[in-house]
VEXTI-200907 format. One record per atom (N, C-alpha, C): x, y, z. Coordinates in steps of 0.02 Angstrom, whole numbers, plus 50000, padded with zeros to 5 digits. Example, Ala and Ser with C-alpha at 12.3 -4.5 7.8 and 13.67 -1.06 7.14 Angstrom:
506604971650390
506154977550390
506604983550390
506424988850354
506844994750357
506455000250394
//
This chain:
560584635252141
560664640552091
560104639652040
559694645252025
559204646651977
559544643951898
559354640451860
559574641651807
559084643651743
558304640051754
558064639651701
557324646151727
557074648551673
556644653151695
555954649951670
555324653751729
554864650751671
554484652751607
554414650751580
554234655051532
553454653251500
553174652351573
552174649651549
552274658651580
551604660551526
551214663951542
551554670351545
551164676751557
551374682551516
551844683751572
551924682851637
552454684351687
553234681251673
553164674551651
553714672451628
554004675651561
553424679151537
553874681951459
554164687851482
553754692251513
554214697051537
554834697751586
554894691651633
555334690851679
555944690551620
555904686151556
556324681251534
556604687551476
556184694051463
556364698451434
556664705051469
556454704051540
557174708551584
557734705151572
557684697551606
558414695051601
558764694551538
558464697051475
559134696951424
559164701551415
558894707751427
558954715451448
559494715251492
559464713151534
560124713951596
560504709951550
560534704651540
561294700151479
561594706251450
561194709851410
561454714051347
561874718551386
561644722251450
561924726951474
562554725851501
562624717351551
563174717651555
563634715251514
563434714351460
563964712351393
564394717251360
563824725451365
563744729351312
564214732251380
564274733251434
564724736251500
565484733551484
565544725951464
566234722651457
566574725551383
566124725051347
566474728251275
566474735451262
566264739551346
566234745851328
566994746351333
567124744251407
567864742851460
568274741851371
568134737151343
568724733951307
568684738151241
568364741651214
568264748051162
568604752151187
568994753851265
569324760551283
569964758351248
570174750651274
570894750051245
570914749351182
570484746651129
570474746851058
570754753451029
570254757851078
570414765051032
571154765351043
571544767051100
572214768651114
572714763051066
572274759251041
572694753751008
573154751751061
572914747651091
573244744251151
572914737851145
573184734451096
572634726351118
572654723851136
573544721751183
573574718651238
573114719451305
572884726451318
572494728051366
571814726751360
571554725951309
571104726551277
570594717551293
571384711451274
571214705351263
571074704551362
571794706751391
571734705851467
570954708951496
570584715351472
570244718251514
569604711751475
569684710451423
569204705451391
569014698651434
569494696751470
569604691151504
569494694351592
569584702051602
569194704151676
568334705051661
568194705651601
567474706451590
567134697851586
567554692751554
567134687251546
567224683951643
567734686751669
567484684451739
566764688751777
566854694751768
566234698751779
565474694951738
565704691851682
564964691351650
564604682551707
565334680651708
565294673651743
564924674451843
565274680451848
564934682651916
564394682051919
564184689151875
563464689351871
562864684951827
562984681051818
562704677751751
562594668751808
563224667751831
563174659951836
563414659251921
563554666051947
563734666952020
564274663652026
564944663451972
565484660351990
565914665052004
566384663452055
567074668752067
567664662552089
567964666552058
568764664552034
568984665452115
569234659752151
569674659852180
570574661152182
570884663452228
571494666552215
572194663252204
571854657352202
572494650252209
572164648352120
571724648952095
571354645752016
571744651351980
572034647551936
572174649051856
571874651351815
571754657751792
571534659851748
571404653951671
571704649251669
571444642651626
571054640151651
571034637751710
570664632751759
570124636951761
569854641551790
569344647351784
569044647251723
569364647351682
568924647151586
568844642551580
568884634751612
568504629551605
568284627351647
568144631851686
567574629051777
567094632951702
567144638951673
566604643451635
566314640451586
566774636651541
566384631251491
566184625451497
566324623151565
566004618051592
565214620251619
565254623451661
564494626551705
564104629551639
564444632351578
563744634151534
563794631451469
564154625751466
564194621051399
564524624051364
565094628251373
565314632851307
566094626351277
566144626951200
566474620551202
567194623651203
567264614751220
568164616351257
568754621351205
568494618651148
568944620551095
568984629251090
568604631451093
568314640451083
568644642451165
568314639851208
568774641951268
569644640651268
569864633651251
570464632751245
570654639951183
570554639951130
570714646351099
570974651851123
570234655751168
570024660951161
570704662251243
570814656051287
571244656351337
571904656151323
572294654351259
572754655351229
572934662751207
572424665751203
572524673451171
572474675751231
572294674551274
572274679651342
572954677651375
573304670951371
573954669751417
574454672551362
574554674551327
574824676851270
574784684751267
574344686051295
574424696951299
574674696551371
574384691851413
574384692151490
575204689651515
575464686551486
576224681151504
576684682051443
576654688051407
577244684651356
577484691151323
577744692151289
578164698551254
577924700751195
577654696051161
577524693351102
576894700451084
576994704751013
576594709851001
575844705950984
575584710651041
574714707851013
574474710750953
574114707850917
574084713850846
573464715050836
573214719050791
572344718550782
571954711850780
572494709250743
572104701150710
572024698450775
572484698750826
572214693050859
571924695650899
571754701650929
571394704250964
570624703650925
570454703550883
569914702850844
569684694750852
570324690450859
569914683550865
569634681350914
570354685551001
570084684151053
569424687751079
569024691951036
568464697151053
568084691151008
568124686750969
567564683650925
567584679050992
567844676351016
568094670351052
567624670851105
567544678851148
567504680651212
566404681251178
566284682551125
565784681651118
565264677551088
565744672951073
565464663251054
565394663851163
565804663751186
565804662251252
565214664851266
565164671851269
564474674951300
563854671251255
563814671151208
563144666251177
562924660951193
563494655851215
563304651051234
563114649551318
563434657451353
562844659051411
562164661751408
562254665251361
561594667951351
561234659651336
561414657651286
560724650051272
560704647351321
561154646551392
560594642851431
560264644651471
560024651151464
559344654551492
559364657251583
560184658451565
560414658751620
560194666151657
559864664851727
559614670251755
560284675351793
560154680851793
560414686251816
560514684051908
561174684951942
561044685051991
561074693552021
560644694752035
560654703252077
561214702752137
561644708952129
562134709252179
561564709852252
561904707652295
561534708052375
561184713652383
561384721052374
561134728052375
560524730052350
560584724752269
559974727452240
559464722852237
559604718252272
558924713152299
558514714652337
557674713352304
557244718052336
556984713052413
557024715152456
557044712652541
556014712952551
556004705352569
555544702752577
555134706652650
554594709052620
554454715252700
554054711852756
554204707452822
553664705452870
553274707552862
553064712952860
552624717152901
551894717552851
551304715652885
550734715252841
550514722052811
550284720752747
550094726552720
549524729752771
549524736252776
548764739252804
548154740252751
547674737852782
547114738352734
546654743952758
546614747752713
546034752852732
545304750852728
545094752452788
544414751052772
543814756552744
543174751252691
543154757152639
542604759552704
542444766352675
541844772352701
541324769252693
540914768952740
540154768052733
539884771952663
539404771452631
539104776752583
538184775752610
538264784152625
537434785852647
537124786752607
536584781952616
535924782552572
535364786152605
535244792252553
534534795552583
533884791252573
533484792652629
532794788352631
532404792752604
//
């Protein structure tokens, strides 16, 4: 797995300025998802769809996927383990998600506001480790056999 980019020379600056172009987008995609339930004032839905976006950011970001037997706990610390995010902010931010996700208990603004601070200490501390984008299979550009054709140039006539 890719982690670090390079960043000599003007190819690495621009590579390293798509990939936080793509970060932003799929960040700015997860808090679009979680702005639908804000509005309806639904923050239980809101904290849960928060916690389907930090698996999406973990997909694409660090190529991890949640197996179907893993715990949504266990999963948020395979996540702060693989990108240093600390235990304490994950332990938090996984308390507010088993708490809209498992319990009765009214979610309210406040804490929907902490688990959204929570979910983006998390994303920052993916973003710092320069973590490359993995492209879904589809949009990976396919390496072509086949040799380029070279045209060959025209003679140019010189009058005597």
């Amino acid at each position: 797995m890719k982690r670090k980019l390079s960043n000599r020379g003007i190819f690495g600056f621009f590579k390293r300025k798509k990939q936080v172009k793509r970060l932003d987008q799929i960040f700015n995609t997860v808090m679009g998802d979680v702005r639908i339930f804000e509005q309806r004032q639904d923050y239980r839905g809101a904290v849960i769809a928060s916690f389907g976006g930090l698996t999406t950011i973990a997909h694409d970001l660090l190529n991890m996927t949640r197996s179907s037997n893993t715990t949504g706990r266990e999963f948020g610390f395979e996540i702060s383990n693989e990108a240093n995010i600390s235990a304490e902010v994950m332990d938090e931010y996984m308390v507010s998600f088993e708490i809209a996700r498992y319990t009765d208990r009214e979610v309210t603004y406040e804490d929907y506001q902490e688990a959204i601070q929570r979910l983006d200490i998390c994303f920052r501390g993916i973003r710092e480790q320069d973590v490359e984008v993995v492209e879904p299979r589809g949009k990976q550009k396919k390496k072509s056999t086949k040799k380029k054709v070279v045209k060959k140039r025209k003679s140019i006539k010189k009058k005597v």
